[in-house]
C-alpha positions in Angstrom: -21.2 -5.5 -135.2 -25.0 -4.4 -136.4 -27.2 -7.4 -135.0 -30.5 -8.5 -136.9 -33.8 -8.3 -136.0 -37.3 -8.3 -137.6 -39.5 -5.4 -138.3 -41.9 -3.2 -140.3 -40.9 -2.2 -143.3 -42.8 -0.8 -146.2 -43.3 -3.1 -149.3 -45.9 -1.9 -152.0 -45.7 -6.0 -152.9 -46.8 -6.9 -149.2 -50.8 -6.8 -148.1 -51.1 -3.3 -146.9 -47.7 -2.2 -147.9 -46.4 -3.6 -144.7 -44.2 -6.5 -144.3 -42.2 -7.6 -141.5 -38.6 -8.2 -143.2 -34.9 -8.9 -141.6 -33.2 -5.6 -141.0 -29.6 -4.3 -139.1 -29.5 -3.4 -135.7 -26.0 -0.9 -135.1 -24.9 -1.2 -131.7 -26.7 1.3 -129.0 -24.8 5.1 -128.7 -23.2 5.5 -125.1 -26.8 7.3 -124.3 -29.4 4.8 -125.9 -30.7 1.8 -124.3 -31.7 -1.3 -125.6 -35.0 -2.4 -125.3 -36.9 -5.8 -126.3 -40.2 -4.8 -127.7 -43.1 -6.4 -126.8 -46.0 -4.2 -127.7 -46.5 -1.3 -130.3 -49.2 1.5 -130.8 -50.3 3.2 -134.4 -50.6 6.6 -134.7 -52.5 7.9 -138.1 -49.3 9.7 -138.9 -46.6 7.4 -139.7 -49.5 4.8 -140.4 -50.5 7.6 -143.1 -47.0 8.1 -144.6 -45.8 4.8 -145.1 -49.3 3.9 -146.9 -49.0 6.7 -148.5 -46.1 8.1 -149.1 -43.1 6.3 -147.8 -40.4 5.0 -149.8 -40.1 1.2 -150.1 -37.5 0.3 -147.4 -38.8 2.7 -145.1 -39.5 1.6 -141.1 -42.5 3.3 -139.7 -43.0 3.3 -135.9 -43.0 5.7 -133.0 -44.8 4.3 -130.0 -43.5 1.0 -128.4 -42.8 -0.9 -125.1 -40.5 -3.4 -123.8 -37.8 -4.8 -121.7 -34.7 -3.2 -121.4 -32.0 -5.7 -122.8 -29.2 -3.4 -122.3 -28.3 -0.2 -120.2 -26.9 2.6 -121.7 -23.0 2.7 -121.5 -22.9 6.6 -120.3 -24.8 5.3 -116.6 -28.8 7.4 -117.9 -32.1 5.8 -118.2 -33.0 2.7 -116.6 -31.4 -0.6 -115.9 -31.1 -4.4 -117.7 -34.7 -5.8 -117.4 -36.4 -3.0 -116.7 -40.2 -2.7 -117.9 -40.0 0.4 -120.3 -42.2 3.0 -122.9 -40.5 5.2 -124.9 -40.8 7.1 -128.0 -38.5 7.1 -131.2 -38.7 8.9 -134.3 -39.3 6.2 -136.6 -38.5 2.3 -136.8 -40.2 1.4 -133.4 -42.2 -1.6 -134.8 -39.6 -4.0 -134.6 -38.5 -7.2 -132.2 -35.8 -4.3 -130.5 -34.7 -1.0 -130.6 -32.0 1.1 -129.4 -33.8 4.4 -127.9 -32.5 7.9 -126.2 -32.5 7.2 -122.4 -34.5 10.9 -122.2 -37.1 8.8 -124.0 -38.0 6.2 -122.2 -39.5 5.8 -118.7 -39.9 2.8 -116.4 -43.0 1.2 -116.0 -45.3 0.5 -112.8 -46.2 -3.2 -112.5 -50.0 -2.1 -112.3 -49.7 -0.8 -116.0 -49.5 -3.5 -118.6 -47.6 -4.0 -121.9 -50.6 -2.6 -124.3 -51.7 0.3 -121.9 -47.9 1.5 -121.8 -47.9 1.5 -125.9 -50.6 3.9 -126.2 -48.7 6.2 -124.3 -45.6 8.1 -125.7 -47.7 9.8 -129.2 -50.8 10.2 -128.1 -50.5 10.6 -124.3 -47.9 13.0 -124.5 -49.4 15.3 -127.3 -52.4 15.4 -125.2 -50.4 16.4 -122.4 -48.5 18.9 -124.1 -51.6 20.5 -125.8 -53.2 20.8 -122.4 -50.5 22.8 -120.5 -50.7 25.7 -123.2 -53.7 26.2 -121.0 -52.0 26.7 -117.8 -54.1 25.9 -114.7 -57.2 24.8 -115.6 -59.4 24.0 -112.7 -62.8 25.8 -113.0 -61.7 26.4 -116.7 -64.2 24.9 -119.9 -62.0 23.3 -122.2 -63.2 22.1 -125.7 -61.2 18.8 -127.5 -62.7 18.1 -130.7 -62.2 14.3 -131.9 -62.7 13.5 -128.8 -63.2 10.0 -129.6 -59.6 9.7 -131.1 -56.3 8.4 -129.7 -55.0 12.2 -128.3 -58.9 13.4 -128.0 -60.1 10.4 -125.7 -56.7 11.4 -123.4 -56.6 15.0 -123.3 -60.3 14.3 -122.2 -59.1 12.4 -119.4 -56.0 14.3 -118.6 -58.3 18.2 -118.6 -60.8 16.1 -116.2 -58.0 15.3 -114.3 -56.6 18.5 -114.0 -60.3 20.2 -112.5 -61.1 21.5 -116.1 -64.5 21.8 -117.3 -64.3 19.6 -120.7 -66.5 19.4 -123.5 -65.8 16.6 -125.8 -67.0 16.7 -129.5 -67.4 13.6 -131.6 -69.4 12.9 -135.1 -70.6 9.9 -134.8 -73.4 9.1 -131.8 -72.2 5.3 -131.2 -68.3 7.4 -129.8 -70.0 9.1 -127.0 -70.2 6.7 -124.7 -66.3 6.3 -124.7 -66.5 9.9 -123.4 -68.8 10.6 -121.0 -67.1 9.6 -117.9 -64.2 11.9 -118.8 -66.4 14.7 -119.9 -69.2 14.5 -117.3 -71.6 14.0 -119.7 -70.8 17.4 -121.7 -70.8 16.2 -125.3 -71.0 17.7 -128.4 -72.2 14.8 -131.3 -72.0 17.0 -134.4 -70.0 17.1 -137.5 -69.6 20.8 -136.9 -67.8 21.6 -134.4 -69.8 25.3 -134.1 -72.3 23.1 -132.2 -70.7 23.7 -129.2 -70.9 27.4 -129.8 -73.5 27.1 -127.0 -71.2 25.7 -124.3 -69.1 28.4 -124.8 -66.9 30.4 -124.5 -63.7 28.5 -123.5 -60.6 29.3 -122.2 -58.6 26.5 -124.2 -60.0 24.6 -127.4 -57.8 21.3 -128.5 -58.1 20.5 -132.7 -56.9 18.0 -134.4 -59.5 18.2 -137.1 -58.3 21.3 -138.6 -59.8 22.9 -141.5 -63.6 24.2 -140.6 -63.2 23.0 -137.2 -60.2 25.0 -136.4 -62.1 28.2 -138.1 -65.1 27.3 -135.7 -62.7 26.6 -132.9 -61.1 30.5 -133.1 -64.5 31.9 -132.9 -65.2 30.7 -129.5 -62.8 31.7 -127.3 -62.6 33.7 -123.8 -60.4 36.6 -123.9 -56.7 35.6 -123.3 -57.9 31.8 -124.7 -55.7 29.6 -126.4 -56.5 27.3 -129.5 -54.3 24.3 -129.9 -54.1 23.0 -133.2 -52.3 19.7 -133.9 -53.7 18.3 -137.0 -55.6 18.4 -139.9 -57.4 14.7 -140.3 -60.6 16.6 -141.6 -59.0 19.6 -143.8 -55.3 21.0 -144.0 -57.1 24.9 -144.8 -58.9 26.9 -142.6 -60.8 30.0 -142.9 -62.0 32.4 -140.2 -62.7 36.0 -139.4 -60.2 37.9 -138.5 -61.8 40.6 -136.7 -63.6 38.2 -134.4 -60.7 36.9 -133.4 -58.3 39.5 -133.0 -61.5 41.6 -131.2 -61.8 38.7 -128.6 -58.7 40.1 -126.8 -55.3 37.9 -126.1 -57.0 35.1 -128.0 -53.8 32.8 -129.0 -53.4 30.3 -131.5 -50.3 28.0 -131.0 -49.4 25.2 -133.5 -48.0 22.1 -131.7 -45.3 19.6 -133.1 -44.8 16.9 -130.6 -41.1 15.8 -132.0 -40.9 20.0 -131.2 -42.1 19.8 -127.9 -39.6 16.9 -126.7 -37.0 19.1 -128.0 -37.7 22.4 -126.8 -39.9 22.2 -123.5 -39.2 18.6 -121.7 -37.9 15.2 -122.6 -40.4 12.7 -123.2 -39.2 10.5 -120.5 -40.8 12.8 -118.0 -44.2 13.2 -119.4 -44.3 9.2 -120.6 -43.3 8.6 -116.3 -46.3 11.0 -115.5 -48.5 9.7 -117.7 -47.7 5.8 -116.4 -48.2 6.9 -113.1 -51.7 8.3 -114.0 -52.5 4.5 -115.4 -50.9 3.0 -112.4 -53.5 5.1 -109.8 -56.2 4.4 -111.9 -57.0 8.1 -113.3 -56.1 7.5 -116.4 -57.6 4.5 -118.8 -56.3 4.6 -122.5 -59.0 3.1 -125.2 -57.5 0.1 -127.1 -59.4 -0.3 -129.8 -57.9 -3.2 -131.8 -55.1 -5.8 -130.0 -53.5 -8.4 -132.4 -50.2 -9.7 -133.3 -48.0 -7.3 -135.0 -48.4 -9.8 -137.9 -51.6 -8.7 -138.6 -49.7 -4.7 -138.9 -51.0 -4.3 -142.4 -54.7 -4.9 -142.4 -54.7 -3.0 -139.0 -53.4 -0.3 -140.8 -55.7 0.2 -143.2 -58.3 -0.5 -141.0 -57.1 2.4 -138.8 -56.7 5.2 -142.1 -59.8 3.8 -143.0 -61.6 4.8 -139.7 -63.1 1.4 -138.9 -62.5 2.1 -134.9 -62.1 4.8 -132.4 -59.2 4.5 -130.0 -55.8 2.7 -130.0 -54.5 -0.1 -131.8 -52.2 -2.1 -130.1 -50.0 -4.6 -131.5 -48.2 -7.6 -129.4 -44.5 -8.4 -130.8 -44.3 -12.3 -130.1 
């Protein structure tokens, strides 16, 4: 029999079009798991859609962490009280969740609740957008938004990996959040052709789109790849066509995270790598915002409205 639990919903009656409201819980698939949430992340996607767009009812909600309350019957993913982050494709803002045991991952102690819930969206994306670079040691590497929930990551992770990174933000006040990762190579401009200069790289990360991602094409290294992974600044983007074909093997690859976890690895592995990073201390995500999750919708709003850089993390009591 379905159980209830409370979570997100969207009501266009409710302050911010978010309520937490009674819903059904089915029982977990053979594969699933179980898992008491105790913290969530938001991500300006679902955030945006169920402001937006979403139809009332809807449950937004793809980054969370818990306790698992129950295995999964088939014998996969980790055991009854297990410390867990995992990644669902809506309705993870609620008290539990039942959740694919290839998406989830066990947590070290050293990484804590709100750490682990910035993890599966925007640690993973990162991660994803980075390896279209192959190796990079010795390599320059350009992330634009570098002051944002992937950006401030894939800063990290490119660092991490020996990568020469260049970080780009708009406003002066962001760098700071950057400059460890980036060694001090930051780009403060509303245009990202400022860091034509620095050029050229071997792998450009955008989630501006729009006249970034046209800037972002023009500076390449033969055989570079551009990332693109969204379009917070513009959805269209214009750029010259010769320039870029003429640079030789230059590569543009469009990136889908839900894609990704499909196609190329479970989440489960990255979200364990990633934890691990934390754990050793080579990896530091930026929270932002922490509150109860009964605060969701005015930190929603505050987070489409761009009133903070970084993560917010919200703490289901």
């Amino acid at each position: 029999m379905p159980d209830q639990v409370r979570a997100v919903v969207v009501d266009p009656a409710a302050p911010g079009k978010l309520a937490i409201k009674p819903v059904e819980l089915r029982d977990p698939d053979r594969d699933e798991v179980r898992v008491k949430v105790t913290a969530i992340s938001l991500n300006r996607g679902e955030t945006r859609r169920a402001l937006q767009v979403a139809e009332p009812g809807w449950r937004p909600g793809w980054d969370f962490a818990g306790i698992v309350a129950r295995a999964a019957a088939d014998g996969s993913g980790p055991t009854e009280g297990t410390r867990v982050v995992g990644i669902l494709p809506s309705g993870a803002w609620a008290e539990q969740v039942n959740c694919r045991s290839h998406a989830v991952a066990a947590l070290p102690d050293a990484v804590s609740d709100a750490q682990a819930a910035t993890l599966p969206v925007a640690g993973l994306t990162a991660l994803h957008a980075l390896r279209q670079g192959g190796l990079l040691l010795g390599r320059k590497v350009l992330i634009d938004g570098a002051s944002g929930g992937v950006g401030h990551l894939a800063c990290q992770l490119a660092a991490a990996a020996g990568a020469l990174v260049w970080g780009q933000v708009r406003r002066p006040e962001y760098a700071a959040s950057i400059a460890e990762a980036c060694g001090d190579r930051i780009v403060v401009s509303r245009d990202l052709a400022a860091a034509t200069a620095h050029g050229p790289f071997w792998l450009v990360v955008d989630s501006l789109g729009g006249p970034a991602l046209a800037a972002a094409l023009s500076m390449l290294q033969p055989n570079g790849t551009v990332v693109t992974l969204g379009v917070s600044d513009a959805a269209t983007a214009a750029f010259e066509s010769r320039e870029f074909f003429g640079t030789g093997g230059a590569r543009l690859y469009g990136l889908t995270l839900f894609h990704e976890l499909m196609s190329v690895e479970r989440g489960s592995i990255g979200l364990a790598l990633l934890a691990d990073l934390i754990a050793a201390g080579r990896l530091k995500p930026q929270i932002a915002v922490e509150e109860p999750w009964s605060e969701i919708g005015t930190v929603a709003r505050r987070l489409i409205d761009r009133e903070f850089a970084g993560k917010a993390v919200l703490h289901i009591a």
